[in-house]
N, C-alpha and C positions, 0 to 999 in steps of 0.2 A: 591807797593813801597818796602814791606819786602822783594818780590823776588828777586827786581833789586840789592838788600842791598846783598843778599846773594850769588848774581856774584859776586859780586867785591872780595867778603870774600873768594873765591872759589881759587883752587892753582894759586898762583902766578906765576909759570912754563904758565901754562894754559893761561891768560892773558896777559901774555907777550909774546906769540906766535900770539892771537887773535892781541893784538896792533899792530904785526909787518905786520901782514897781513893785516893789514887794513892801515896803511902806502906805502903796496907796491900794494894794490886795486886801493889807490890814485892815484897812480904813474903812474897804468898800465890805468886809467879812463882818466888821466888830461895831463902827461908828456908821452905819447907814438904817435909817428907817426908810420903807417904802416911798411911804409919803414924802419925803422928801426931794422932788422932782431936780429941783437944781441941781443939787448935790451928785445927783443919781447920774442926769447926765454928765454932769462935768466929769467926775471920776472915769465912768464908763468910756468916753470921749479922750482922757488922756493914757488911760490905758491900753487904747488904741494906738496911739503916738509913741510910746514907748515899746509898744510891742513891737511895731514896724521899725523902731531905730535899735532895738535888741539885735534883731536879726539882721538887719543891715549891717549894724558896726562890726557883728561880730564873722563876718566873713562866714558865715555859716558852719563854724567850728562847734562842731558835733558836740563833744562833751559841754561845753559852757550854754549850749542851747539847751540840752539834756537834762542839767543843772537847773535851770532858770523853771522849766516845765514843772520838775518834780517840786520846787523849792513853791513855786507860785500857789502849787495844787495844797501844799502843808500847811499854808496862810489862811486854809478855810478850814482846817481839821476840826477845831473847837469851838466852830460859829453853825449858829442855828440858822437855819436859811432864811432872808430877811426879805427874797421877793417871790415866794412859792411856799403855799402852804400844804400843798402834796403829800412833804415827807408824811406827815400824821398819818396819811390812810397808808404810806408803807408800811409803818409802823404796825397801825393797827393792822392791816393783812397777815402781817410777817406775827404776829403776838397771837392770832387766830389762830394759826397753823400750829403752833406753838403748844400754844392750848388744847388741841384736839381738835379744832373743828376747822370743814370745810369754809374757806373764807371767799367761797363765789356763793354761798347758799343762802347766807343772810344778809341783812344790809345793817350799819352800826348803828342806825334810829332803833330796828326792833332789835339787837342785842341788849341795846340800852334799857328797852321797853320789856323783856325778859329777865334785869337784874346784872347786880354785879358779880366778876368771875374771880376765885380768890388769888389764881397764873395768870395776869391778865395785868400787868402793870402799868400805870398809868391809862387806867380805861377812860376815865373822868374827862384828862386832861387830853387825850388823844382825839375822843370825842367833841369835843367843844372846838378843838384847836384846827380839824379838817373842813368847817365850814359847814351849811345846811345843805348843798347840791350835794356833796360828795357822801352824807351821813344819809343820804334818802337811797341812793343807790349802790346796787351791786358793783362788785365791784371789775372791773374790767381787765384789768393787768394779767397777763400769760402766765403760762407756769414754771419757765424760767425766771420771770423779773421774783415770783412768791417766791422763787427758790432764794434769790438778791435779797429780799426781805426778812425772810427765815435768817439767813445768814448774816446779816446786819445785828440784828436783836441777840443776836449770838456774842455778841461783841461783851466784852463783861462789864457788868454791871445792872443797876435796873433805871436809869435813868433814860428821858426822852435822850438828851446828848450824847449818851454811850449807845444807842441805838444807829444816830448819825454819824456816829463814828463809825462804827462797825458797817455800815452804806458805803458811804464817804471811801471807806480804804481798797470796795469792793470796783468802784470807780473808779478812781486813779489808777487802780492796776488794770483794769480791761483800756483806758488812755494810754500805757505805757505799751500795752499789746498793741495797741492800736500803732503807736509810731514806729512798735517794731517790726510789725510786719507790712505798712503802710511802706517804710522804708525799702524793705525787701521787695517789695513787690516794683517800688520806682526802678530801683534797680534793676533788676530782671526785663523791664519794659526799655532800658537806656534813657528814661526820664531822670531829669535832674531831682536826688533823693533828698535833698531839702526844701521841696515843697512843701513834704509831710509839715514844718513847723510853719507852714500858715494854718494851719488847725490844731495841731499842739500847743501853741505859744498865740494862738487866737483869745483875745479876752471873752470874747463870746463863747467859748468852749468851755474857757475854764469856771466863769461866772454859772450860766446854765448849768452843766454837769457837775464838777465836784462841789461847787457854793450852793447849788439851789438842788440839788438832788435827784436830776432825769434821767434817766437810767437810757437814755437811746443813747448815749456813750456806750455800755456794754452791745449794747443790738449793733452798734459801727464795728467795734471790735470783730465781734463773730462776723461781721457781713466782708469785711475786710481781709480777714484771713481766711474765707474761703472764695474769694475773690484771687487770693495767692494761689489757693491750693487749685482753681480752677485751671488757671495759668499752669501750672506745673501738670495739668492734666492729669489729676487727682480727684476727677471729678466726684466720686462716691464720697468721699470725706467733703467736698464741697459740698454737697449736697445735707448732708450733716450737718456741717456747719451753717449754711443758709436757714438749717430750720429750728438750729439753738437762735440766730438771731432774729425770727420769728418769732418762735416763741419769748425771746422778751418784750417786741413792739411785734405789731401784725404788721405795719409798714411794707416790710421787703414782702409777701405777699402779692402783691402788684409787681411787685419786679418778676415774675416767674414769666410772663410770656414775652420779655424779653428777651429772653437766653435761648429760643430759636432758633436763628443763626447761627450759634454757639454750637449748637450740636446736629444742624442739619447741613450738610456741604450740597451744592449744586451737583457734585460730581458723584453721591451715595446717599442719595434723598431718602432712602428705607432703612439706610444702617441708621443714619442719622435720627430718624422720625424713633427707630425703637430706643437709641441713648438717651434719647430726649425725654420719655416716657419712663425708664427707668430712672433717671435724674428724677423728673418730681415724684415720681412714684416713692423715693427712697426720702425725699423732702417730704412728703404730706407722711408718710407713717413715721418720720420721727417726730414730725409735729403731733400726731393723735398719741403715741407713746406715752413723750413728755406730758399731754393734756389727762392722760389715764387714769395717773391717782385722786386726779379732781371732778371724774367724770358721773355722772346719772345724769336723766331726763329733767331734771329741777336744774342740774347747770346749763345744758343746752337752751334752757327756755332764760334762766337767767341771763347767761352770757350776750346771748343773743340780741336779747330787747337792751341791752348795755349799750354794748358797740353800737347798736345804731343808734340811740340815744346821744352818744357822745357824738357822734359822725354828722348826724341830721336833725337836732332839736337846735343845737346852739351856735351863736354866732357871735364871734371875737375877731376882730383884726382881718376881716377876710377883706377881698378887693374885687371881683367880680360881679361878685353874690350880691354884695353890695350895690353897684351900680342896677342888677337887677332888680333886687328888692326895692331900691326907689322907684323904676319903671313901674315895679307891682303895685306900688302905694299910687303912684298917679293915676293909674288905670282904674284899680276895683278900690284905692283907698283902703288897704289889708297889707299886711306882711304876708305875703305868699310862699312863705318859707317851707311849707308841707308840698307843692307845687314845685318850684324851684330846687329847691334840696334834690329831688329827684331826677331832674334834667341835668343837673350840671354833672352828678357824677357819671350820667350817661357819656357825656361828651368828655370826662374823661376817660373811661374805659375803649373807647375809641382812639382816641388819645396813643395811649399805649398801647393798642391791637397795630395802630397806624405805624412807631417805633418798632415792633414785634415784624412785623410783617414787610416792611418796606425798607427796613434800614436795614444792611447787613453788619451786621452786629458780631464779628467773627472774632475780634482781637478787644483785649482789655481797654483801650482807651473807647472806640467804638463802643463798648457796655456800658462803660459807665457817663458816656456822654447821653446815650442814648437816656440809661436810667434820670441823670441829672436833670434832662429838660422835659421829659413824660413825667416826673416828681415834680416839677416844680410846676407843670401846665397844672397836676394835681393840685398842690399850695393856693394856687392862679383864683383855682374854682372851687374853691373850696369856702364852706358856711363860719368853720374854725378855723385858726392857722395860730398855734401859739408858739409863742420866742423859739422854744426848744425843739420846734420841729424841722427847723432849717437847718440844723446841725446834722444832717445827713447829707443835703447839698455841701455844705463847706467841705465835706469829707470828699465829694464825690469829684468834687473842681477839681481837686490835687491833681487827678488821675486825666480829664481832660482837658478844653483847650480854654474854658469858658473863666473867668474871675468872678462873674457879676452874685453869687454865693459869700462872697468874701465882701462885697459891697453890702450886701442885703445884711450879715452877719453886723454892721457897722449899725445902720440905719434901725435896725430892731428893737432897738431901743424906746422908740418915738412909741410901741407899742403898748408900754408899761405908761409914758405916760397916761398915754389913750385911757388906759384898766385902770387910771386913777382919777378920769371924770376933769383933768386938767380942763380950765377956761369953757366946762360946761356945768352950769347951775343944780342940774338932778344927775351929779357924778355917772351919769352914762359916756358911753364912748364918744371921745370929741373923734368924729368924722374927719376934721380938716387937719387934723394931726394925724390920721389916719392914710388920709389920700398924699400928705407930702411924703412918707415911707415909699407910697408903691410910686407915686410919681417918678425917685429918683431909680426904685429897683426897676420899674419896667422902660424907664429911658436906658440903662446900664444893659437889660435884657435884650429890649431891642436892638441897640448897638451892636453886642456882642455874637447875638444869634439870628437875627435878622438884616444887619448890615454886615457881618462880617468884619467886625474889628474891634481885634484882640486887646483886651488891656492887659498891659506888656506889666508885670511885677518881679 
């Protein structure tokens, strides 16, 4: 009670910025349709403004930041997500499992086409609510994030909103892990422990994750505290924890050959090479574990043609890919997407062997710089790249030296317009909304990582 006594006591500048923000949270939770592009950016754009003078005013006084975080995250408790229609297939995963059945086994066009289930609440609306891409296919999500699902639908009641509830509170608590040990962990490095709240008190964090439903908040969580725990040289519980966050997104997967250096020292290259081995050794079997109760040969053939499906059929918001697939069209007059899809993630995989192998990668800002810009070379070349995927970068800036994650976090915006056909006649992706996003991310990139200069925040 004293503590809550001594917010309010705290500057009045401060609080009246938190209040406004959490009137235009309202706004952007309760009074926002998609389509609404103006509106969309404007909110988003002054929630930016006020996040940055939150933190500023407040001399980075831990409790009234702490406050603002949890308070901002409560603003979306009873709102349906208004620019992501995902949650549905949680839903419906999490209500499968529920129900008895294996929910990598079928896909909800033939559940629908085998009849109604009489546990199976809101099948109708579930169905119709996630779209035809998503109702055609298996489904891809880990066997931690089903677990996130299960336990959401657990939330009481039978409605679609007490399902989001029961998500929703699942998230904000893996964000408040998240700042707890993100903090700890600055700490222990002697970096300044209030970075953590440019990703806490990021409108982009909290819009994405607790408003819209992306569960790669809980996958940062676990990535982040065994990020701590690697630090404290704990590394078998890292490893642990590396494969709970796996197993929510496959994401940190690619991160595995970077931690190399981490456990190979120049001075004991054979003690090193077997730590190393036992580390993912002790990562890949907790990941087949956790996959165990969902496992036969009908999911492996499922799962499989999924992930690549999502990885290499479709293209949203990408920037390289892009520049090639126009090349491809000039040339053979074809979207060469079966062609290209192929190549690029070659040249990522390189990529990251390049990081892996030539950077020494010993101490926590070194990993997670290294991770940061091999992640995002991924994002670069990549066929898809949605809003929600950069919130691993923003997490990962904290830790190094780089901002231009916190710039791209601003800018991502421009991307939704794109997904809504703005200023083009057969509502596909306006391109030239497209190319000013990476215009200003890869001038901000390039400055930062190939001129060397730091934007000072």
């Amino acid at each position: 009670m004293l503590g809550l006594t001594n917010i309010f006591k705290y500057k009045a500048t401060t609080l009246a910025y938190i209040l406004i923000s959490s009137i235009l949270y309202l706004w952007f939770a309760y009074g926002l349709e998609r389509t609404e592009a103006l509106k969309l950016v404007l909110l988003y754009a002054a929630l930016f403004v006020f996040a940055y003078q939150i933190i500023k005013s407040s001399g980075f006084y831990y409790r009234v930041l702490v406050f603002a975080a949890i308070l901002f995250r409560l603003m979306f408790l009873f709102a349906i997500p208004n620019l992501s229609q995902d949650f549905f297939r949680f839903i419906w995963d999490g209500q499968m499992s529920l129900a008895g059945f294996n929910p990598y086994l079928t896909t909800p066009d033939y559940q629908m086409e085998m009849g109604m289930l009489s546990n199976f609440p809101n099948q109708v609306e579930l169905h119709s609510g996630m779209g035809e891409l998503s109702a055609m296919h298996f489904t891809n999500y880990p066997p931690l994030n089903q677990l996130c699902f299960i336990l959401g639908n657990l939330f009481p009641g039978q409605s679609i909103l007490s399902s989001v509830i029961g998500m929703r509170l699942l998230i904000i608590a893996a964000d408040m892990g998240t700042l707890y040990f993100g903090k700890k962990l600055l700490e222990a490095l002697k970096l300044p422990s209030n970075r953590i709240f440019w990703y806490i008190l990021n409108p982009f964090i909290i819009i994405e994750f607790t408003g819209n439903l992306h569960f790669e908040g809980v996958m940062i969580f676990f990535l982040v505290w065994s990020f701590y725990l690697l630090y404290k040289q704990r590394w078998v519980w890292a490893a642990i924890l590396l494969a709970c966050s796996i197993s929510v997104k496959l994401i940190p997967l690619m991160f595995l050959p970077l931690f190399f250096w981490w456990f190979v020292k120049k001075d004991e290259i054979l003690a090193g090479v077997k730590r190393l081995i036992f580390f993912y050794s002790i990562t890949m079997l907790t990941v087949i574990l956790l996959f165990l109760p969902f496992f036969s040969m009908e999911f492996i053939n499922n799962y499989s043609k999924t992930v690549g499906l999502w990885f290499g059929d479709f293209e949203f918001n990408a920037s390289i890919y892009y520049i090639a697939r126009a090349i491809g069209y000039s040339i053979t007059g074809y979207n060469e997407i079966a062609i290209i899809a192929k190549i690029l993630p070659v040249i990522s995989v390189l990529i990251i062997l390049g990081f892996s192998f030539f950077k020494n990668n010993n101490t926590i800002p070194k990993l997670t710089t290294a991770i940061l810009i091999a992640f995002s070379c991924y994002l670069f070349l990549s066929t898809t790249v949605h809003p929600w995927y950069i919130g691993t970068l923003v997490m990962l800036c904290i830790f190094a030296r780089y901002r231009y994650p916190l710039i791209w976090s601003v800018v991502i915006i421009l991307s939704y317009l794109s997904y809504l056909g703005i200023g083009t006649e057969d509502k596909s992706e306006n391109l030239w909304i497209i190319a000013l996003e990476y215009l200003i991310v890869f001038s901000v990139f390039i400055w930062e990582v190939c001129l060397q200069k730091r934007i000072k925040i």
